[in-house]
KEKE-3310 file (N, C-alpha, C; in steps of 0.2 Angstrom, whole numbers, plus 5000, padded with zeros to 4 digits):
npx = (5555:5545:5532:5535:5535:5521:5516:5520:5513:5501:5500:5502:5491:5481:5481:5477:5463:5447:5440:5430:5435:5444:5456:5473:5479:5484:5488:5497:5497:5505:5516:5520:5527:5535:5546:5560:5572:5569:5573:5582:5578:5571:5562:5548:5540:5528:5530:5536:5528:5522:5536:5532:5520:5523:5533:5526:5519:5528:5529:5517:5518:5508:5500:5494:5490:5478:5480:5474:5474:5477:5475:5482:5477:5483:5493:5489:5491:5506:5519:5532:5530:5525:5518:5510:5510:5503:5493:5486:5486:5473:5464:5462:5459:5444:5439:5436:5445:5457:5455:5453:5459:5459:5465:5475:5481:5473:5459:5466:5469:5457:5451:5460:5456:5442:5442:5452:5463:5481:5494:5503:5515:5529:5525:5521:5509:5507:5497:5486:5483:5474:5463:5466:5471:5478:5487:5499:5498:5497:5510:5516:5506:5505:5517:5534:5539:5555:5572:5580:5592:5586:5576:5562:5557:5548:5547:5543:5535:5528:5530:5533:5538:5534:5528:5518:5499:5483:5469:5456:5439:5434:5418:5412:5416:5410:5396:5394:5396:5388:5377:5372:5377:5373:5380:5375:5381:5382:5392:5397:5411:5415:5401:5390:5386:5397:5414:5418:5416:5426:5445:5442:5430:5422:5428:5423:5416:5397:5388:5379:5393:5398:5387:5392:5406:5409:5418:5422:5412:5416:5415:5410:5407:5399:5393:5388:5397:5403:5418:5426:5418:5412:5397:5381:5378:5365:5356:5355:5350:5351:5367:5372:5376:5390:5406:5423:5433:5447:5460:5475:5488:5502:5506:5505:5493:5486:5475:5462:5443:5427:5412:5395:5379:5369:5374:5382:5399:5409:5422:5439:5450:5448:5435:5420:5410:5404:5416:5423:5431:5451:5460:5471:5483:5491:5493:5502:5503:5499:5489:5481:5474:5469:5460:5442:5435:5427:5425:5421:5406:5403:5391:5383:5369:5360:5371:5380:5390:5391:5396:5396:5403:5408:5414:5423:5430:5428:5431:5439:5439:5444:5449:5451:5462:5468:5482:5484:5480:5471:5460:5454:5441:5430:5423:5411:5407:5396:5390:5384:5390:5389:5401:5410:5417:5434:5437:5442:5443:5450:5455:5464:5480:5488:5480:5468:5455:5449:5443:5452:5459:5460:5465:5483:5497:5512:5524:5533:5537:5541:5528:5521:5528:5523:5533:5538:5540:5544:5555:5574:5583:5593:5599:5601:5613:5612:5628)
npy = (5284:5292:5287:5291:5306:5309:5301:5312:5325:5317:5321:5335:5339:5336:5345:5357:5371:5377:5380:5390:5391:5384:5388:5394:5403:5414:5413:5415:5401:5399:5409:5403:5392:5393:5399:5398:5402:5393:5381:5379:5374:5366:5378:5377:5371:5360:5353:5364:5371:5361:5365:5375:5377:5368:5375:5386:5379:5373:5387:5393:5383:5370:5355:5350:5360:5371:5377:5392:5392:5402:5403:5408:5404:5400:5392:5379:5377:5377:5372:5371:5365:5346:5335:5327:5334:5347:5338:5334:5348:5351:5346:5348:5361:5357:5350:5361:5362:5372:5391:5397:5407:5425:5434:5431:5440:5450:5444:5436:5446:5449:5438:5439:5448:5447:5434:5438:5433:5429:5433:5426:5430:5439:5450:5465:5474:5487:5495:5493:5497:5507:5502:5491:5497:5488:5482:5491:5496:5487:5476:5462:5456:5452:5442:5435:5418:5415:5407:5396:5387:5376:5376:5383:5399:5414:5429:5449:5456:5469:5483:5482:5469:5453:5439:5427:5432:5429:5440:5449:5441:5453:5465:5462:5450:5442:5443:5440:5423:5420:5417:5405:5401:5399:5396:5402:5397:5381:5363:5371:5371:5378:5386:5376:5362:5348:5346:5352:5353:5350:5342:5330:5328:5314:5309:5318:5323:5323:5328:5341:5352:5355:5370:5374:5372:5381:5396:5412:5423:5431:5450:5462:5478:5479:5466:5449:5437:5425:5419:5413:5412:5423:5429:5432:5428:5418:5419:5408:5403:5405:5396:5384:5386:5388:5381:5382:5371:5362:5350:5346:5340:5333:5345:5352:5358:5348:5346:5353:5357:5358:5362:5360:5362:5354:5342:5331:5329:5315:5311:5303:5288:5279:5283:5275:5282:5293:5308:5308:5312:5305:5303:5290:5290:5300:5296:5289:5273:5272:5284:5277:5268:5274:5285:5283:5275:5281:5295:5306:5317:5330:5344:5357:5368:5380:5392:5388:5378:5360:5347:5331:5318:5301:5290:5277:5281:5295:5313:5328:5347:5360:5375:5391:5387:5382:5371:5370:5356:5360:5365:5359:5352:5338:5327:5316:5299:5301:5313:5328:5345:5364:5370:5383:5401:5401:5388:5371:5354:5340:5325:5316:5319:5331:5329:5335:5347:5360:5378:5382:5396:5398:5386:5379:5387:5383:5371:5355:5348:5347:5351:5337:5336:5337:5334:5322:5312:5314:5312:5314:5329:5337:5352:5372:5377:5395:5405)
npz = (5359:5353:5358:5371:5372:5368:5380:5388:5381:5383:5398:5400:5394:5402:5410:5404:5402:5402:5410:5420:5436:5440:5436:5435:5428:5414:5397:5381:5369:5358:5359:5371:5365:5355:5363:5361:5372:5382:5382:5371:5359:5346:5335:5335:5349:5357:5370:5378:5384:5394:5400:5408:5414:5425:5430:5434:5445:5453:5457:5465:5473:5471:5467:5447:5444:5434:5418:5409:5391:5376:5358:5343:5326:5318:5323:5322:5309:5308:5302:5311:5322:5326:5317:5325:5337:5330:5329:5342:5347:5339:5343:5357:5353:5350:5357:5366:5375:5373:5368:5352:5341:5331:5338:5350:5359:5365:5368:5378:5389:5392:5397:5408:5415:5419:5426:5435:5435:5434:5422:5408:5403:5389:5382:5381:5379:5379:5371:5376:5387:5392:5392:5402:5415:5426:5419:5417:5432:5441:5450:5446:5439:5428:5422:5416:5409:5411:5407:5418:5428:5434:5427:5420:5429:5436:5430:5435:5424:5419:5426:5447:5459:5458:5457:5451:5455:5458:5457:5463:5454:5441:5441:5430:5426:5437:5434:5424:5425:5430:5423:5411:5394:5377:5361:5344:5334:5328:5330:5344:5355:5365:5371:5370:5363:5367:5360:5343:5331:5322:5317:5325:5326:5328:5338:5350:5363:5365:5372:5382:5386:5401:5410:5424:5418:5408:5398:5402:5393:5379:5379:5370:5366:5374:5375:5378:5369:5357:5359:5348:5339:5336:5336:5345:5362:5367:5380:5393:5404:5421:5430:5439:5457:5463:5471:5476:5480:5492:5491:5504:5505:5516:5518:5503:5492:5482:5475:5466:5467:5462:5469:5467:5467:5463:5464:5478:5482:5485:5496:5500:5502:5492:5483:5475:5467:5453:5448:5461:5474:5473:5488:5488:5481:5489:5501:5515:5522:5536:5535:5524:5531:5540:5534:5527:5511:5505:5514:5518:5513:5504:5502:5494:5498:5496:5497:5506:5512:5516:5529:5530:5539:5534:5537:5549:5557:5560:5560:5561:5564:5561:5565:5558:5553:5562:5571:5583:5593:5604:5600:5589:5583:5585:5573:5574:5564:5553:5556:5551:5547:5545:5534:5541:5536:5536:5541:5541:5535:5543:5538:5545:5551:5541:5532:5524:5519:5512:5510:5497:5499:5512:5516:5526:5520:5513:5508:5511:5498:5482:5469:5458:5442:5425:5416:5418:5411:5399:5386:5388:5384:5373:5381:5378:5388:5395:5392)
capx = (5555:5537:5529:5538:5533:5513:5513:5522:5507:5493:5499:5501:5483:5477:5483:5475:5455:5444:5436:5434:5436:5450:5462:5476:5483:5480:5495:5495:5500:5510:5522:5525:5529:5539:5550:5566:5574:5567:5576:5587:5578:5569:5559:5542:5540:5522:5533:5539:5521:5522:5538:5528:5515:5530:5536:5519:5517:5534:5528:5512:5516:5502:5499:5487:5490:5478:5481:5467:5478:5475:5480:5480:5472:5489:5497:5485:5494:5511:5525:5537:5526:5529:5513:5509:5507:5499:5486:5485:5481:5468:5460:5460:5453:5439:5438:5435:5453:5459:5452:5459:5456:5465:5469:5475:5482:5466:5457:5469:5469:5452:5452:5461:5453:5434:5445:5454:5470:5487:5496:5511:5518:5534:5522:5521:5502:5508:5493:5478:5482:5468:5457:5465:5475:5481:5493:5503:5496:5500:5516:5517:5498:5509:5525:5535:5546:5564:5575:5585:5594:5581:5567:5558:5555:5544:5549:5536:5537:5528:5531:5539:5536:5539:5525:5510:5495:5478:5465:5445:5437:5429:5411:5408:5416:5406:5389:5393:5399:5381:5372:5374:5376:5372:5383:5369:5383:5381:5390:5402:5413:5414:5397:5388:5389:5403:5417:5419:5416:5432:5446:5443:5423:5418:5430:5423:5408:5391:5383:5381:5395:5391:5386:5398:5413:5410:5423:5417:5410:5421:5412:5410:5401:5395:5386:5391:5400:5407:5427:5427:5412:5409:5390:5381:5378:5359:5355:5350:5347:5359:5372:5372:5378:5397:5411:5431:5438:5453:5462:5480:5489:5507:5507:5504:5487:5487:5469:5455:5437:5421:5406:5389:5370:5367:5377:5386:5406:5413:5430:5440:5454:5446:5427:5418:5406:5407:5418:5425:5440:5451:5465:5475:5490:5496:5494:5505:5502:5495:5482:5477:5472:5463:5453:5436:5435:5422:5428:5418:5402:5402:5386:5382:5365:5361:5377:5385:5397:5389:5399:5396:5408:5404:5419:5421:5435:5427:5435:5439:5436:5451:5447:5454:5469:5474:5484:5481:5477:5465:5456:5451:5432:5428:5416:5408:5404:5387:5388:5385:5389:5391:5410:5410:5423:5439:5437:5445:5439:5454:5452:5469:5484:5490:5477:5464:5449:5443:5443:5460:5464:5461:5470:5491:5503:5521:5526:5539:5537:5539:5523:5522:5530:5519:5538:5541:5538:5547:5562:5580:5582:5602:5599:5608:5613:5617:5636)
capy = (5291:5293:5283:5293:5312:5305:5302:5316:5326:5316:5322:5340:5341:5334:5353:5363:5369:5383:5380:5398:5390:5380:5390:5397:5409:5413:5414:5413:5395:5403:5412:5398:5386:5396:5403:5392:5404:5390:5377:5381:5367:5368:5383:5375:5364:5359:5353:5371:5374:5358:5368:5383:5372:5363:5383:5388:5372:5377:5394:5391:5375:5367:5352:5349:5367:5370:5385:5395:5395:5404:5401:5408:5400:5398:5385:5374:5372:5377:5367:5369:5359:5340:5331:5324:5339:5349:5336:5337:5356:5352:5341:5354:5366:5352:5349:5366:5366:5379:5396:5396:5414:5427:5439:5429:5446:5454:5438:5435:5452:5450:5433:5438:5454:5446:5430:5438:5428:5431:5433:5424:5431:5442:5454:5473:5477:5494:5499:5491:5500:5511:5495:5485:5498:5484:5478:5494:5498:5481:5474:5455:5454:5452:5441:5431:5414:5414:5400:5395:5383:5369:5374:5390:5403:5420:5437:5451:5458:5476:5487:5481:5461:5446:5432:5428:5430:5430:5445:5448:5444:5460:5466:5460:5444:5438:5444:5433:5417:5419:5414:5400:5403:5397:5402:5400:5391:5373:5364:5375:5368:5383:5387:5372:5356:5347:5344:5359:5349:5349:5335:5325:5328:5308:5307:5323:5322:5325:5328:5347:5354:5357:5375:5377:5372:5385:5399:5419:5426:5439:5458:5467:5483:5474:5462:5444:5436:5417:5421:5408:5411:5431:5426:5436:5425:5417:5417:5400:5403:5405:5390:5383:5389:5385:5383:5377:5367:5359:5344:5349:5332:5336:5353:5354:5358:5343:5346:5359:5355:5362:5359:5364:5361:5349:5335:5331:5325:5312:5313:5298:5284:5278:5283:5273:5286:5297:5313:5305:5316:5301:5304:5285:5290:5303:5293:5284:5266:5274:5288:5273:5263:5278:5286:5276:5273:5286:5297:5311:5319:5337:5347:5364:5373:5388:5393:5385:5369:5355:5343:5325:5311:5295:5285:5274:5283:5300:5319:5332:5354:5366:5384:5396:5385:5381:5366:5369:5351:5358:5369:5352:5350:5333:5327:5310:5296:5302:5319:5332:5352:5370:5371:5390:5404:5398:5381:5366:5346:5336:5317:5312:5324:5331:5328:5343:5350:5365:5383:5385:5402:5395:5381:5385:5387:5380:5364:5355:5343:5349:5346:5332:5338:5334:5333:5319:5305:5317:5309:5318:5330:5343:5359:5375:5383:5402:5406)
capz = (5360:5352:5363:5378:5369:5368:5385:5392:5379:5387:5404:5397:5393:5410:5416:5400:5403:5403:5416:5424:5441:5444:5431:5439:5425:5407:5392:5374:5368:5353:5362:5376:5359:5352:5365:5362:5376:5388:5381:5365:5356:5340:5334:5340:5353:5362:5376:5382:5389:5401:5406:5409:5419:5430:5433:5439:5449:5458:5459:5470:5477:5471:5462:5448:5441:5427:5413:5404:5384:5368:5354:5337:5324:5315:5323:5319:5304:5309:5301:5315:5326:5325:5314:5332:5339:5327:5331:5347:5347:5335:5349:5360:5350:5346:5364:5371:5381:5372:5364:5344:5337:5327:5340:5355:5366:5369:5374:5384:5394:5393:5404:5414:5419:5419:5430:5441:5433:5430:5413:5408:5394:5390:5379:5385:5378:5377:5368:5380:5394:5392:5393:5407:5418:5429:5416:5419:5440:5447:5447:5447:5436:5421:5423:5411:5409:5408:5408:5424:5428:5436:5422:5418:5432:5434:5435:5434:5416:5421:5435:5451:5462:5453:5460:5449:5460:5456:5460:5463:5446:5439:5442:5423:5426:5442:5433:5418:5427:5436:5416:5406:5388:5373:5353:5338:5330:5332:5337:5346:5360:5372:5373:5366:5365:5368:5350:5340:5323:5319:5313:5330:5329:5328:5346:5355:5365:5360:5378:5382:5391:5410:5412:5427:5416:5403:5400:5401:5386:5377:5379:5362:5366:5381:5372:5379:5363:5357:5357:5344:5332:5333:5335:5352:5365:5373:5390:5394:5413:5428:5432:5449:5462:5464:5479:5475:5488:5488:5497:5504:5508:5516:5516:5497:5488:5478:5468:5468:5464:5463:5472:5466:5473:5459:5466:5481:5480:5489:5496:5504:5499:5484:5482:5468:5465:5449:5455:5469:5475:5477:5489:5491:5477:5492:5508:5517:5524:5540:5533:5520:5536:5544:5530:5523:5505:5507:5520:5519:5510:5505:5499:5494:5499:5497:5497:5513:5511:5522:5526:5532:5538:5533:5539:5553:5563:5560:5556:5562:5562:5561:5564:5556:5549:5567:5571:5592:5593:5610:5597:5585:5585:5583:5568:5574:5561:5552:5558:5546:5551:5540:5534:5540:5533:5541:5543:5536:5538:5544:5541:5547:5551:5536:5526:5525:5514:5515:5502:5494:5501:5520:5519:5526:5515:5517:5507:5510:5494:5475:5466:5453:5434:5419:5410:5420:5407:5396:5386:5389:5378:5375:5382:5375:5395:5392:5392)
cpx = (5548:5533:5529:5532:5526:5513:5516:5515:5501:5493:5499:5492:5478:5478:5480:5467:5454:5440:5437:5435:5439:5456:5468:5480:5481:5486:5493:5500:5507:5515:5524:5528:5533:5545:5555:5572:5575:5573:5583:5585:5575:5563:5552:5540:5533:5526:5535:5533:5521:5526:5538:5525:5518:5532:5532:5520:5521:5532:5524:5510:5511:5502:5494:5486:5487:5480:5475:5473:5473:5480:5478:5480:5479:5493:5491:5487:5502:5515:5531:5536:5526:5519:5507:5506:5502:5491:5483:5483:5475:5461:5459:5455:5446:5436:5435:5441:5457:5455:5458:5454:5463:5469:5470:5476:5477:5463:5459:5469:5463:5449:5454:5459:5446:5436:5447:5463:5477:5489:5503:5514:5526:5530:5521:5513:5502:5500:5487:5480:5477:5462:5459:5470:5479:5487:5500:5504:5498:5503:5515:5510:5500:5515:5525:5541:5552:5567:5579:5587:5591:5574:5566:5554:5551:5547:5543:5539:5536:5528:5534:5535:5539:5533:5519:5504:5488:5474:5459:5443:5431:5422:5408:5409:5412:5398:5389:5395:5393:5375:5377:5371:5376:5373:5375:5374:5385:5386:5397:5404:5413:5408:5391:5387:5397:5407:5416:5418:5422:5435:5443:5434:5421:5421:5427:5417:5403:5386:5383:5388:5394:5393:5392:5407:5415:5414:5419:5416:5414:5413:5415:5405:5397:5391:5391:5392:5403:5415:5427:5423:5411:5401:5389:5378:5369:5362:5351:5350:5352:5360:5370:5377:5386:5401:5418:5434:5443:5456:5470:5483:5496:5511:5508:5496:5488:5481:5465:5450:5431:5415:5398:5384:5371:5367:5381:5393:5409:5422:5434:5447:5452:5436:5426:5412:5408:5410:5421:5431:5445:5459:5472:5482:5494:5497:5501:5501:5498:5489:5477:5471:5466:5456:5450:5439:5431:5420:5422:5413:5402:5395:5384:5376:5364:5367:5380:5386:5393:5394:5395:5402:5405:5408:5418:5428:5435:5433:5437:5438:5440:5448:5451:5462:5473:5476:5484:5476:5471:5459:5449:5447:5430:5422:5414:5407:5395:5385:5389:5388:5389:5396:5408:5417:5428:5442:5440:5441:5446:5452:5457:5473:5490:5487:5469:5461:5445:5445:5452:5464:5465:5465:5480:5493:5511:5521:5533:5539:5537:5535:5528:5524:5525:5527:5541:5543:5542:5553:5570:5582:5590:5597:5604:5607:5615:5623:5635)
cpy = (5294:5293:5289:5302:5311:5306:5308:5322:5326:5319:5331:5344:5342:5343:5359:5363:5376:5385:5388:5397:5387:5381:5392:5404:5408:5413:5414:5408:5396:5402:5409:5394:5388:5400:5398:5395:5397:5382:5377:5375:5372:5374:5385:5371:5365:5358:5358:5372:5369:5362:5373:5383:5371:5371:5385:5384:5375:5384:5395:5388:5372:5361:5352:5357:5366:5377:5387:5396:5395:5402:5403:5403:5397:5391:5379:5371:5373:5371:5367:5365:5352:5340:5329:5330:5344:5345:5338:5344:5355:5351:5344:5356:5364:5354:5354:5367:5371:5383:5396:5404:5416:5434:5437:5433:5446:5452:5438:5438:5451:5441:5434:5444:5450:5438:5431:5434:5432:5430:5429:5423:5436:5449:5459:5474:5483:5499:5495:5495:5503:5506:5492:5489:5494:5481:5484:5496:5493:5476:5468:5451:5452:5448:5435:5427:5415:5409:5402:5389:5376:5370:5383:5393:5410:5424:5443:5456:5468:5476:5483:5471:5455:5440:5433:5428:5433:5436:5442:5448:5450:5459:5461:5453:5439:5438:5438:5425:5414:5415:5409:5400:5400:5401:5396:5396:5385:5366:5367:5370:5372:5384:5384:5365:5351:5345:5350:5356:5351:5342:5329:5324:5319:5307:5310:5323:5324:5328:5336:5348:5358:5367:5380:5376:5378:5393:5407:5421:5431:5443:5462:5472:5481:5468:5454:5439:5427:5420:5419:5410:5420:5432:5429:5428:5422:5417:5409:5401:5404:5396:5388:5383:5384:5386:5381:5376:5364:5356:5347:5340:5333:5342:5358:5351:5354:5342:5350:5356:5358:5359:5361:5362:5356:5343:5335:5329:5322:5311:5306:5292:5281:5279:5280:5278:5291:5302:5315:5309:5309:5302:5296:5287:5293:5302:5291:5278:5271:5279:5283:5269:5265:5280:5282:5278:5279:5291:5301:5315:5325:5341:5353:5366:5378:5395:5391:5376:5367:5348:5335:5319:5306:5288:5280:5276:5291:5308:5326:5342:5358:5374:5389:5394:5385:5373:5364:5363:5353:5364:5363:5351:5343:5331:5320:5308:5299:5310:5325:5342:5358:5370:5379:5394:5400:5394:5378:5359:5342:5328:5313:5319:5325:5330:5332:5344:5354:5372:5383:5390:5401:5392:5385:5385:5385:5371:5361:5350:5346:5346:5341:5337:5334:5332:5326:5311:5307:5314:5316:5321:5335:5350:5364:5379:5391:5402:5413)
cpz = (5358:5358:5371:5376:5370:5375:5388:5389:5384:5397:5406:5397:5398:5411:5410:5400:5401:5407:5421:5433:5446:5440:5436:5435:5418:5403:5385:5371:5364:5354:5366:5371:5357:5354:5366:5367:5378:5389:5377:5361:5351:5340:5337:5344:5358:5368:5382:5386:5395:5405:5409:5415:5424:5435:5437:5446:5454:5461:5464:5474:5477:5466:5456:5444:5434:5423:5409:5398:5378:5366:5347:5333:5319:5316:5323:5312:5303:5308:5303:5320:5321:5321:5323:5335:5335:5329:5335:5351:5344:5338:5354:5360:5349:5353:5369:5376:5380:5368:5356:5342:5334:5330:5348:5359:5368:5371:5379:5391:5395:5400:5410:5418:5422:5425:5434:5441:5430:5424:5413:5403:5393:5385:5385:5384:5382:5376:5371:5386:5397:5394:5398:5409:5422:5426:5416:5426:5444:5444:5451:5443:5430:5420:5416:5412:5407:5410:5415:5423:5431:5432:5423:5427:5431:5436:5434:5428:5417:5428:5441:5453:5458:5451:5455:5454:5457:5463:5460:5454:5447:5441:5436:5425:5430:5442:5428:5421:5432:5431:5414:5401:5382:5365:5349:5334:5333:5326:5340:5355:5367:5376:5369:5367:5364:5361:5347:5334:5318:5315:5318:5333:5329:5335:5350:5358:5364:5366:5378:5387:5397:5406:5418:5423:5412:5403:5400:5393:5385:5378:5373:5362:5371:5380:5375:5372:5363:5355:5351:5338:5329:5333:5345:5353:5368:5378:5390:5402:5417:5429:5439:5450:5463:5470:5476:5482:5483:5494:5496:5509:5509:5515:5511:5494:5482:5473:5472:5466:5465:5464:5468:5470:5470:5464:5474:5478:5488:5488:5500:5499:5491:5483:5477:5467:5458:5451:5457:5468:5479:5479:5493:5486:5483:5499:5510:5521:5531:5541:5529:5525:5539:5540:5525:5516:5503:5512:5522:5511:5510:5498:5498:5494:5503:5499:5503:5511:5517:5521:5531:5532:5539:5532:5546:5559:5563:5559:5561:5561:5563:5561:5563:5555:5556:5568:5577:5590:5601:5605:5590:5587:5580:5579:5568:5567:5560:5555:5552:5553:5545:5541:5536:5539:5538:5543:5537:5540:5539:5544:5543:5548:5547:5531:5528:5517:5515:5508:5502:5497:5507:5521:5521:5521:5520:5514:5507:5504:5486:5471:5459:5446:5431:5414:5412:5415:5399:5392:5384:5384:5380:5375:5381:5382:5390:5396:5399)
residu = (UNK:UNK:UNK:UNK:UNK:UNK:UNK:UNK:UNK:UNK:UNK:UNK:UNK:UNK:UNK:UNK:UNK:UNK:UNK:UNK:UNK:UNK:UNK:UNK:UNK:UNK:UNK:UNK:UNK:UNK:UNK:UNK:UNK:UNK:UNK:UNK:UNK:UNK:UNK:UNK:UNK:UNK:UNK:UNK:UNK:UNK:UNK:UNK:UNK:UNK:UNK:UNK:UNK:UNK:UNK:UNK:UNK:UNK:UNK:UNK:UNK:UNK:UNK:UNK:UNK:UNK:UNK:UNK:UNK:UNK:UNK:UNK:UNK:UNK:UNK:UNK:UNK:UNK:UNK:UNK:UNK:UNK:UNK:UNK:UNK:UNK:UNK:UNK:UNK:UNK:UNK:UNK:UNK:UNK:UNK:UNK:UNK:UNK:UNK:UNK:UNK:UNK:UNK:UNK:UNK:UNK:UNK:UNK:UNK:UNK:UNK:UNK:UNK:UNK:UNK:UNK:UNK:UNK:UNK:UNK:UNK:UNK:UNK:UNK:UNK:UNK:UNK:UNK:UNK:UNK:UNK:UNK:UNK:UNK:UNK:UNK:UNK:UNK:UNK:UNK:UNK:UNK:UNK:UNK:UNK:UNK:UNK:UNK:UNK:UNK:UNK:UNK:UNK:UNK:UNK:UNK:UNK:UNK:UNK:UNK:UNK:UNK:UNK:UNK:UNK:UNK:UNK:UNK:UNK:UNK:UNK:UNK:UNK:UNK:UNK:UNK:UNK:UNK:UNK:UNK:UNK:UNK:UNK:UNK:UNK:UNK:UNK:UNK:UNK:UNK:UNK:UNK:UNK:UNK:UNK:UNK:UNK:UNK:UNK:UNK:UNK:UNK:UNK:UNK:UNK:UNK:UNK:UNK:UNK:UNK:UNK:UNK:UNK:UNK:UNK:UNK:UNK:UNK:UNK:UNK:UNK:UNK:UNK:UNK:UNK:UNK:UNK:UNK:UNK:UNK:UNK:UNK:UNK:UNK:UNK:UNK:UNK:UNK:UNK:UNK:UNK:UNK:UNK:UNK:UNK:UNK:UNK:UNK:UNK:UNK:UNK:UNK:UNK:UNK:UNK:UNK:UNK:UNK:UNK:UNK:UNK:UNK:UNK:UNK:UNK:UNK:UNK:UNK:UNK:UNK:UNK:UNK:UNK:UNK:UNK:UNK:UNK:UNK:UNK:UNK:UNK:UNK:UNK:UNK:UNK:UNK:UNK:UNK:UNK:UNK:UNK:UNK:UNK:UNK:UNK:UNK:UNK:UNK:UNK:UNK:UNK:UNK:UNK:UNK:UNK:UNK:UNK:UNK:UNK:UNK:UNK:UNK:UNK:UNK:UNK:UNK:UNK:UNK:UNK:UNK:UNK:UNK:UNK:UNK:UNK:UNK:UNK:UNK:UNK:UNK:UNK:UNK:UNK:UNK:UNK:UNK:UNK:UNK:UNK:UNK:UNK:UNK:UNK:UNK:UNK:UNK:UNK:UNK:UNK:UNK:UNK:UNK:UNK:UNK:UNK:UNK:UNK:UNK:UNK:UNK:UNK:UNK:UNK:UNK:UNK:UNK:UNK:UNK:UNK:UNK:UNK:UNK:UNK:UNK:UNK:UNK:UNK:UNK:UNK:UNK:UNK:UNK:UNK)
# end
C-alpha cells in the first residue's frame, strides 16, 4: 500500500509546476486536500489533488495536464497529512513546484489574472472583485470540484457557463514574462537558483533555474515582488523568446512543450537528444515503422517556428487544421519551411504538431490518470 501511494505521488508531481507556459489552471493546494466532499475519506489527503488533475484532464482532453498550486505555509506541517506526504509538499516547496505563502487567495487571483488561467476553487472572493473584475464578469473563469460519480467534475462557481477556459494574459502579465528576474534572497527557488534551502536542499538542484521556466512575479504597488520572500525583484535581462507547441496523437493533445531560440527540440519516436519530444509510448506498430527516431527538427527565430524533417520517409503540412488529403503539402526528407499561423506538421496520420489552439479538437480517448497506480480506496457515495 505504501509502496502503491509513493508511486501514485511520484506521478502527481510529474503534473505540478509553475512554469507560466504550459500550466493549465491555478488552485490553492489547501483547499483541494482538504476537500473530503471528493472522496469522503480522511480529513487531508494529498491524493484529492491528482483527482483534481484526472478531472481537468477529462475536462480538456488533454493529456499531460499541469496545474499552477499554492499552498499555505501551514500545511507544511499539518498533522492530518500523512508523514509521507507532509514530505513531499516540503519538496515541492524546495523545488520551486509549488508557491508556499501566508495568503494563498490573492496569489492565486493574481496568477491567474497576470496567466490568463482559470481558477479552481469553491471560494467566492467576495472582497477582490474590485481588483480582478473577472471573477464576478466571466462566467466559467472561476469553477469548482464537486464529486460525481466517475471522479471530480467542474461546474462554474460564479456567474453563468461551467467549462474552465483559459484567457489572454494581462498587459502586466506579458510585460513580465518578457524579464528574467532575480530575489536578493539566496537561495530562493522561484527566482533563483534552483532548491529553496529547505529540508530537501542537499537533493535540489544547484544550477540556476532556466529563465523561461520562472513563474510571474507578484505586483506590490507595481513593484515586481518574490511571492515567497517579500524582497523586490532584479531585472536580469529579458528571457528568450518562447513558442508552445504541442504533439496531438489520436485526436488527443498528449504534451505541450516549449520552444525557444536558444535551442532547438527534436521531435520523433525516441530522439536521444536532451529534450527530445519522444512520441513511441502513443504509436502503434505502423506509425512506429514510419516515424524516424528523429523525425523532425523544430527551431525558433526571430519569432517564427522553422521547422525541418529529418526522417527518411518525410512529413507533411496541414493548413489550417485541414484533413483534405489534396490540401496536404509535402515536406521532403531535409526540407526545412516557416510553420505559419494555422499550420500543423503531420508525420504520419494522426500524429501532428503544431500550436495547441490550432490543432482539432475532438478525442476519442480518455487521457492518462495520474490515480492510476492509486490503491483502491471505500468511497462515501452521496445518498
Amino acid at each position: 500500500m505504501r509502496f502503491e501511494i509513493s508511486k501514485v505521488l511520484d506521478a502527481i508531481e510529474g503534473r505540478v509546476s509553475t512554469d507560466p507556459w504550459l500550466t493549465r489552471a491555478v488552485l490553492d493546494l489547501a483547499e483541494v486536500i482538504r476537500y473530503q466532499d471528493i472522496d469522503g475519506g480522511r480529513p487531508a489527503s494529498l491524493l484529492r489533488l491528482g483527482m483534481v488533475i484526472d478531472a481537468l484532464a477529462r475536462h480538456l482532453e488533454e493529456d499531460s495536464v499541469p496545474v499552477y498550486a499554492v499552498v499555505h505555509r501551514g500545511v507544511l506541517s499539518d498533522a492530518d497529512l500523512t508523514s509521507n506526504e507532509r514530505m513531499v509538499v516540503r519538496r515541492w516547496a524546495d523545488d520551486g513546484l509549488v508557491e508556499v505563502l501566508d495568503n494563498p487567495g490573492g496569489r492565486m487571483l493574481e496568477v491567474a489574472d497576470l496567466l490568463g488561467l482559470p481558477v479552481l476553487s469553491r471560494a467566492r472572493f467576495d472582497g477582490l472583485r474590485g481588483r480582478y473584475p473577472w471573477v464576478a464578469d466571466q462566467p466559467g473563469r472561476v469553477v469548482a470540484p464537486v464529486p460525481a460519480q466517475s471522479g471530480p467534475t467542474f461546474v462554474a462557481h460564479v456567474g453563468g457557463g461551467g467549462a474552465p477556459s483559459a484567457g489572454d494574459r494581462s498587459v502586466a502579465g506579458n510585460k513580465l514574462l518578457t524579464r528574467h528576474w532575480r530575489c536578493p534572497e539566496s537561495p530562493c527557488a522561484l527566482f533563483g537558483q534552483g532548491g529553496g534551502g529547505g529540508a530537501f536542499a542537499d537533493l535540489a538542484a544547484v544550477s540556476d533555474r532556466s529563465p523561461v521556466t520562472q513563474p510571474p512575479p507578484s505586483l506590490r504597488g507595481g513593484v515586481p515582488t518574490c511571492p515567497r520572500h517579500g524582497a523586490r525583484l532584479s531585472d536580469a535581462g529579458p528571457r528568450p523568446r518562447s513558442a508552445v507547441l504541442a504533439v496531438r496523437v489520436g485526436g488527443l493533445i498528449r504534451r505541450r512543450f516549449v520552444l525557444t531560440d536558444s535551442e532547438p527540440v527534436l521531435v520523433g519516436r525516441a530522439p536521444e537528444a536532451d529534450g527530445g519530444i519522444v512520441l513511441g509510448q502513443w504509436l502503434n506498430d505502423e506509425a512506429r515503422r514510419w516515424i524516424s527516431r528523429s523525425h523532425l527538427r523544430l527551431e525558433l527565430r526571430v519569432g517564427e517556428i522553422i521547422v525541418t524533417d529529418m526522417s527518411t520517409n518525410g512529413s507533411g503540412i496541414r493548413p489550417n487544421g485541414s484533413m483534405v488529403e489534396a490540401e496536404r503539402v509535402p515536406l521532403a526528407p531535409q526540407q526545412s519551411r516557416v510553420l505559419a499561423e494555422g499550420e500543423m506538421v503531420e508525420l504520419y496520420p494522426g500524429v501532428q504538431v503544431g500550436r495547441p489552439d490550432e490543432l482539432p479538437a475532438g478525442a476519442p480517448y480518455t487521457p492518462a490518470s495520474v490515480m492510476a497506480e492509486a490503491p483502491t480506496m471505500a468511497m462515501r457515495l452521496p445518498r
